[in-house]
C-alpha positions as CSV (number, residue, x, y, z in Angstrom):
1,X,-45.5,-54.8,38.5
2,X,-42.4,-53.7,37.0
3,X,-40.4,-57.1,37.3
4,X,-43.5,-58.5,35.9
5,X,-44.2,-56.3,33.0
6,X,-41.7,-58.5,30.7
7,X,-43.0,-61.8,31.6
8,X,-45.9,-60.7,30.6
9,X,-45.8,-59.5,27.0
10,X,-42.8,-60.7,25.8
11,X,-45.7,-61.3,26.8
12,X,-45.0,-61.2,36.0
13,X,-43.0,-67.2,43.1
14,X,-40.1,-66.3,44.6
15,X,-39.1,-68.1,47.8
16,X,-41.4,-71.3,48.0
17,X,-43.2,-73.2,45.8
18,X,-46.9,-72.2,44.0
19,X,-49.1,-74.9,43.8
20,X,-51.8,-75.0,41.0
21,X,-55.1,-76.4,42.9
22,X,-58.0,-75.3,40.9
23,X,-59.8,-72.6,38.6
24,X,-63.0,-71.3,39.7
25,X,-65.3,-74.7,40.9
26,X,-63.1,-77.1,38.8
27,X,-60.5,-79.4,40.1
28,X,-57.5,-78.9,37.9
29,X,-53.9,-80.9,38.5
30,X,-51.6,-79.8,40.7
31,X,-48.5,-77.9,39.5
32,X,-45.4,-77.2,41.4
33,X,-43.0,-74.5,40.9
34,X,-39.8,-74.3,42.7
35,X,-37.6,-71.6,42.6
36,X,-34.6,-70.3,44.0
37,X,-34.5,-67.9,46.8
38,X,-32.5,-64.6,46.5
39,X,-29.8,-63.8,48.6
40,X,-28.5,-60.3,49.8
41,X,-25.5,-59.2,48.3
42,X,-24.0,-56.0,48.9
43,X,-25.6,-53.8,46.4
44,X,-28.3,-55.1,48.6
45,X,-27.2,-54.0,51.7
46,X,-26.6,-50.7,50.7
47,X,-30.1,-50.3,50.0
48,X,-31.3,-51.2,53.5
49,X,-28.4,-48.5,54.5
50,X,-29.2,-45.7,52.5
51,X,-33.2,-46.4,53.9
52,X,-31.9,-46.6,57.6
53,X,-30.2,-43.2,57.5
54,X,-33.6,-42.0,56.4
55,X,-35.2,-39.2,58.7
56,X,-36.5,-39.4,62.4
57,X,-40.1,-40.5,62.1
58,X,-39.5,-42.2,58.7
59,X,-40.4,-45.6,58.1
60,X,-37.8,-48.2,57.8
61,X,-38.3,-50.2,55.1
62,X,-36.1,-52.2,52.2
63,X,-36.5,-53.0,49.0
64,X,-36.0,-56.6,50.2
65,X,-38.2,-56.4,52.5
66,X,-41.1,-55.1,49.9
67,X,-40.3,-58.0,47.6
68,X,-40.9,-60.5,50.5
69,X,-44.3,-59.1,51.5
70,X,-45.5,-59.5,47.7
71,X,-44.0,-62.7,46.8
72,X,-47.0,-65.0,45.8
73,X,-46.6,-67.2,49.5
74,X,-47.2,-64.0,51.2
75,X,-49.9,-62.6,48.9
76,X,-52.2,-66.0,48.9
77,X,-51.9,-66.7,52.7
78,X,-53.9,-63.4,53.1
79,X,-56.0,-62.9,50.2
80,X,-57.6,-66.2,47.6
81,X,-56.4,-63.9,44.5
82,X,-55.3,-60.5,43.3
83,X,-56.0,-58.9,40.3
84,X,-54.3,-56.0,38.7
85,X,-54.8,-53.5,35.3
86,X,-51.7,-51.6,33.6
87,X,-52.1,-48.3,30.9
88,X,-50.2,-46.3,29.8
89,X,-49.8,-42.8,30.1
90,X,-53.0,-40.8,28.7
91,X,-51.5,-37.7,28.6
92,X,-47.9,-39.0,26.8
93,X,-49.5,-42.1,25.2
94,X,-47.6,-41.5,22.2
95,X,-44.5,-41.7,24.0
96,X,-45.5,-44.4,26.5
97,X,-46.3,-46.7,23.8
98,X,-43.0,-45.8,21.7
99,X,-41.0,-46.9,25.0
100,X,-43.3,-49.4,26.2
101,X,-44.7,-51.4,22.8
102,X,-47.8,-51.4,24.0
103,X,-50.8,-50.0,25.6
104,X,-51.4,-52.4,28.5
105,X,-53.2,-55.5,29.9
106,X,-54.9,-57.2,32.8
107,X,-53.8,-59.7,35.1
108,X,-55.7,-62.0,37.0
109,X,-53.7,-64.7,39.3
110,X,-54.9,-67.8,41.4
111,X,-53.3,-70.6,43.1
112,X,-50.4,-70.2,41.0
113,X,-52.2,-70.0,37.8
114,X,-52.3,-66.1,36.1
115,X,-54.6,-65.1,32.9
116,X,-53.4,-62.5,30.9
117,X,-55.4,-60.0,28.2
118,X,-52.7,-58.2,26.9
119,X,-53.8,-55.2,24.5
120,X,-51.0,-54.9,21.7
121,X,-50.2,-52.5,18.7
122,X,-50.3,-53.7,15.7
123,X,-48.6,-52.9,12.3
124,X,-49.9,-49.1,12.0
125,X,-50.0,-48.4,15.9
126,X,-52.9,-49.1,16.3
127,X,-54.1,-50.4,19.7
128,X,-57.2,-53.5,19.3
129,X,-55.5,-56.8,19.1
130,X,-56.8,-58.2,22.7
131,X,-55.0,-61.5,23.2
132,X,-56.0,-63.7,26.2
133,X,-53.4,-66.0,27.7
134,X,-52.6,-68.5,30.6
135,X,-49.7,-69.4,32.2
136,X,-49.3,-72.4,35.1
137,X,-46.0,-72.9,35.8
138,X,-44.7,-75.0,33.2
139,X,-46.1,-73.8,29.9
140,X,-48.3,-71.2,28.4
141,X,-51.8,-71.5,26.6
142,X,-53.2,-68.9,24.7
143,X,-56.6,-68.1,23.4
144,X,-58.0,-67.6,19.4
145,X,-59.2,-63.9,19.6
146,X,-61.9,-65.0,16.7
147,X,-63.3,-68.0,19.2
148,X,-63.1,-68.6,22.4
149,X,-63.1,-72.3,22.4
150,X,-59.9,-72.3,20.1
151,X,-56.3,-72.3,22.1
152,X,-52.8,-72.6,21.0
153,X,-50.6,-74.6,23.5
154,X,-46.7,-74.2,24.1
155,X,-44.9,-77.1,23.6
156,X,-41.6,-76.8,25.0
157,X,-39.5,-79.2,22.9
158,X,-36.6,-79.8,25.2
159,X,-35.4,-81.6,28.6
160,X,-37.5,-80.6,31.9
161,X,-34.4,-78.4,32.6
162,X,-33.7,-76.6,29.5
163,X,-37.3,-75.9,29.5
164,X,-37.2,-74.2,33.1
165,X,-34.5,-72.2,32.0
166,X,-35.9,-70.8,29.0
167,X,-39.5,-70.3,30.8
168,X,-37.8,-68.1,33.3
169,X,-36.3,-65.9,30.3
170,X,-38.9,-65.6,28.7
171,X,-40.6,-64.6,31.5
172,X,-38.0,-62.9,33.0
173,X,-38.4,-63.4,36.5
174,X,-39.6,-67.0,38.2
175,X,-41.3,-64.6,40.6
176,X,-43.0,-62.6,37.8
177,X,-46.5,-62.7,38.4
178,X,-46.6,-60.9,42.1
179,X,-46.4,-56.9,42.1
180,X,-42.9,-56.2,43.0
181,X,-40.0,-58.5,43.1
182,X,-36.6,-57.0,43.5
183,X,-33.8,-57.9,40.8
184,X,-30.7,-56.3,41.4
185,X,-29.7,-55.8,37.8
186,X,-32.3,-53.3,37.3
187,X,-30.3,-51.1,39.9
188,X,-33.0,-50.2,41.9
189,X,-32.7,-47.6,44.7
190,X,-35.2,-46.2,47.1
191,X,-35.5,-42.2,47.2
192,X,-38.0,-41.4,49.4
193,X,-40.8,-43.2,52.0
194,X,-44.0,-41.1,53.6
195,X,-46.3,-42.2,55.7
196,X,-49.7,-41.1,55.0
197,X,-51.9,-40.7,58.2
198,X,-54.3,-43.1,56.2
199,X,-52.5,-47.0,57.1
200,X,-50.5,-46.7,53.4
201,X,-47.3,-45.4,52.6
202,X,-45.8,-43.7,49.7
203,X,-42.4,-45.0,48.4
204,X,-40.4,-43.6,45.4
205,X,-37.4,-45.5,43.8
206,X,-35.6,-44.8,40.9
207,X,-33.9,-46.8,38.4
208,X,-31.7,-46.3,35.6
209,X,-33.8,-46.1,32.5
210,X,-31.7,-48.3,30.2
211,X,-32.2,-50.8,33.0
212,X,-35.8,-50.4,34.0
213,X,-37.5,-53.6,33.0
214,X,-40.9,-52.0,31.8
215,X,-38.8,-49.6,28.9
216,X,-38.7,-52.3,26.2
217,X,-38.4,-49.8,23.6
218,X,-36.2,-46.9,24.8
219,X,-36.5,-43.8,22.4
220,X,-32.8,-41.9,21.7
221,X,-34.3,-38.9,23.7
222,X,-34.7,-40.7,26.5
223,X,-31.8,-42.4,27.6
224,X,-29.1,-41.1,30.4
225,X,-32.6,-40.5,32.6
226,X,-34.3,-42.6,35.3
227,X,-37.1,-44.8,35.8
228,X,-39.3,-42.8,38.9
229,X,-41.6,-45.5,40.6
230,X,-44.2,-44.7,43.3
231,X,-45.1,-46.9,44.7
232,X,-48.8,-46.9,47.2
233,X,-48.6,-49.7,49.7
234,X,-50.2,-51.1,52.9
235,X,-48.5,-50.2,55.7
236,X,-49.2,-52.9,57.7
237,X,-48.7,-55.7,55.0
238,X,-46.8,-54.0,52.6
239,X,-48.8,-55.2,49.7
240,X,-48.2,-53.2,46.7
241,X,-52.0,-51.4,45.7
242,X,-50.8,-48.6,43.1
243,X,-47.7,-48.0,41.1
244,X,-46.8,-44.9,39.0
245,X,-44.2,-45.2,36.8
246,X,-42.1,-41.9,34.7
247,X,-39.6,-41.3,32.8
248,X,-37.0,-38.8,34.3
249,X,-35.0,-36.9,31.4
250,X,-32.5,-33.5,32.6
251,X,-35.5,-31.4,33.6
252,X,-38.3,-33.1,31.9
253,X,-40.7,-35.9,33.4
254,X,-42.6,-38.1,31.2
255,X,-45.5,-40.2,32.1
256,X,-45.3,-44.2,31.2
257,X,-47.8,-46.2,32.6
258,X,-49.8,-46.7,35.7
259,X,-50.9,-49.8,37.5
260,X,-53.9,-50.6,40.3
261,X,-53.9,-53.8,42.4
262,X,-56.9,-55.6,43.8
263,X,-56.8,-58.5,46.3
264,X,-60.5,-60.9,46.6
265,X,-61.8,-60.1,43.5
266,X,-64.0,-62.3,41.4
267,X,-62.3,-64.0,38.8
268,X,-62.7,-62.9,34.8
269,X,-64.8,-65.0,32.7
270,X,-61.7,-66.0,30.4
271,X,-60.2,-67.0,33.4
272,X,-62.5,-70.1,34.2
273,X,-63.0,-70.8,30.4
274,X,-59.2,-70.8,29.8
275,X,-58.8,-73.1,33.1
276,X,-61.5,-75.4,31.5
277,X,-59.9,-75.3,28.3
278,X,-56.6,-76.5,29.8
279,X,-58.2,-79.0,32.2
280,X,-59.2,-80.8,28.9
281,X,-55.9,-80.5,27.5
282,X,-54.2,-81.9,30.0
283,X,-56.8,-84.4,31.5
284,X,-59.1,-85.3,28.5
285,X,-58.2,-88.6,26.0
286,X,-58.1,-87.1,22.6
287,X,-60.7,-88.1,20.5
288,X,-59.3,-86.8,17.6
289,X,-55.7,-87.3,18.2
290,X,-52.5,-86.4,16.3
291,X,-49.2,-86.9,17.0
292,X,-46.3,-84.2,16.6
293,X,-42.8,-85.8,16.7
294,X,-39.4,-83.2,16.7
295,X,-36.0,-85.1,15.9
296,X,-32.9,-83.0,16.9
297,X,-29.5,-83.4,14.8
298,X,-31.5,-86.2,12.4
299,X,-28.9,-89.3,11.7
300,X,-25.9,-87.9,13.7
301,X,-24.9,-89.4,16.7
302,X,-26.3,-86.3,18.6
303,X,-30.0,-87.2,17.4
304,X,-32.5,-87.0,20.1
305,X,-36.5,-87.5,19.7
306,X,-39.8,-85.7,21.3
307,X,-43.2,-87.0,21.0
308,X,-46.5,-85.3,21.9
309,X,-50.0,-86.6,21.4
310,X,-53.0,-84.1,21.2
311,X,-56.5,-83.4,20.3
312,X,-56.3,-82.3,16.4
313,X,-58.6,-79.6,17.4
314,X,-55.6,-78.1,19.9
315,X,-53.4,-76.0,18.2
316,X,-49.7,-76.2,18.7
317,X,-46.4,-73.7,19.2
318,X,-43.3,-75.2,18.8
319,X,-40.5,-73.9,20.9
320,X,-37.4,-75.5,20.4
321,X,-33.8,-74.8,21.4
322,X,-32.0,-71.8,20.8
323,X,-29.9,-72.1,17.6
324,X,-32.0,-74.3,15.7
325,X,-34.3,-73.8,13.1
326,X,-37.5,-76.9,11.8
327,X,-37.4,-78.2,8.7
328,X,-39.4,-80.9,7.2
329,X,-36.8,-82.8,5.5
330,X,-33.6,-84.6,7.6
331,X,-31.2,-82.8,5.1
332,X,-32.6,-79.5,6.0
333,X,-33.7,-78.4,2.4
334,X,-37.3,-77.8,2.9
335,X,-38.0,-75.1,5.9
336,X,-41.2,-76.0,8.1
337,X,-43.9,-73.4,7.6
338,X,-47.0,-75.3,9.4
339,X,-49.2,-77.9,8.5
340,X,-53.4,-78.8,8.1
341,X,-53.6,-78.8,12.1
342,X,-55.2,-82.5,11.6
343,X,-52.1,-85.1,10.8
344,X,-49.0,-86.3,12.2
345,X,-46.4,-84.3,11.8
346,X,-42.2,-84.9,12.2
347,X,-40.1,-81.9,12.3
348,X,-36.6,-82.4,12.1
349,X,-34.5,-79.4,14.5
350,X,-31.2,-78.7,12.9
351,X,-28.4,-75.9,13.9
352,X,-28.8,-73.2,12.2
């Protein structure tokens, strides 16, 4: 979860490729995701060190080692999904949600395809805004809360490259939908392993709060401490089925969020009306079409064109490169604030 917890909400395929096959009964296109693999370094190394001077009778086990067993080729050669819920703290909510954002969400992930319902806060703190959301891959869709046959699609205006790169940002890890990835940056280190007589394993880590990916709001009072993790997992497959995550101030420990795992589990209903939704998206000819056109640098020698051709009843987000803003004039004198959803549009992208 906790290399996840970012991709997620702001708004979760690490060593081989995810292919999208289908959602529920339907036959959806394929998708393929490639990625890099990770390599040891030695920050890594001393990790599996510090765990191999570990007690007679202790399990051996690495970080690295707990990342490969969850990445998503591991996970669906045993299991056809897995499914997973994330709260925060009951008993510190106020504090959870101060460092967190936000109270939670679900996760539900197939065949390289994962359905979010994110719970968020809004203006007064108050926790109701359920937002559903799917991502394949190679873009996000994301579902009216007021009807659930409306969906805004992400329309990454930029080349197949620049948009790979700002995916992974923004979901900050290309192996961010699996229950534990190491990143090293996070500064991760293992504390403790038990075995528990009962074929699962306890393993705490800690991690310097600042760094911890899950603390997206850290409160003054809180920094200098740690991120505590506990992890619960298999001990034959080291599939992650529980985390426990605190905050570790001087003497004080504060609760921040909790998360339980499920593997086989039947799939949500937004799930299969999401994956139907974007089946038609992507498969469908529109029958109301409109066409959305963004020209980059307009009459320079730099300007470049995108076109894309929808269904007026799909609604669109426009992500473009960093450093520009959309304007609906070439001169960049009138700012783009949306349109009737219904005509063709042209947006013109100019550096800010």
């Amino acid at each position: 979860m906790r290399k996840r917890i970012l991709s997620v909400l702001v708004v979760s395929m690490l060593t081989s490729a995810a292919i999208m096959s289908g959602c529920g009964t339907m036959e959806v296109p394929d998708v393929t995701i490639k990625v890099q693999e990770t390599t040891m370094d030695s920050a890594n190394q001393d990790t599996k060190a510090e765990t191999e001077e570990a007690d007679e009778g202790t399990p051996k086990l690495t970080l690295e080692d707990l990342s490969e067993a969850n990445s998503l080729d591991k996970i669906f050669s045993n299991h056809k999904n897995w499914a997973s819920e994330v709260k925060v703290s009951e008993d510190n909510s106020n504090m959870a949600v101060k460092a967190y954002g936000l109270y939670g969400f679900k996760v539900y992930s197939e065949n390289g395809v994962t359905c979010f319902e994110s719970d968020f806060l809004d203006e007064d703190g108050v926790s109701h805004n359920l937002q559903s959301s799917i991502f394949n891959g190679e873009t996000d869709y994301y579902l009216d809360p007021e009807d659930d046959k409306l969906m805004t699609v992400g329309w990454y205006v930029m080349s197949d490259d620049e948009k790979k790169d700002v995916l992974i940002s923004k979901y900050a890890h290309p192996d961010c939908f699996v229950p534990f990835v190491y990143i090293e940056e996070a500064g991760e280190t293992i504390d403790s392993i038990q075995d528990n007589d009962d074929g699962t394993l306890t393993l705490i880590t800690l991690s310097p709060v600042e760094k911890a990916t899950e603390v997206i709001n850290l409160p003054a009072e809180l920094k200098g401490g740690d991120a505590r993790y506990t992890y619960t997992i298999d001990k034959d497959t080291l599939e992650v089925t529980a985390i426990v995550i605190e905050i570790v101030v001087g003497e004080e420990t504060y609760d921040l969020m909790t998360e339980k795992i499920f593997y086989d589990v039947e799939p949500p209903e937004v799930y299969d009306n999401m994956c139907e939704l974007v089946y038609s998206f992507k498969n469908d000819p529109p029958k109301n079409p409109k066409t959305l056109t963004v020209i980059y640098d307009p009459d320079t020698d730099d300007e470049e064109s995108f076109r894309i051709t929808v269904d007026s009843d799909y609604r669109i987000s426009t992500a473009i490169r960093e450093g520009y803003s959309l304007y609906k004039d070439p001169k960049g004198n009138v700012p783009f604030e949306g349109s009737d959803g219904k005509s063709d549009v042209t947006m013109f992208a100019i550096k800010d």
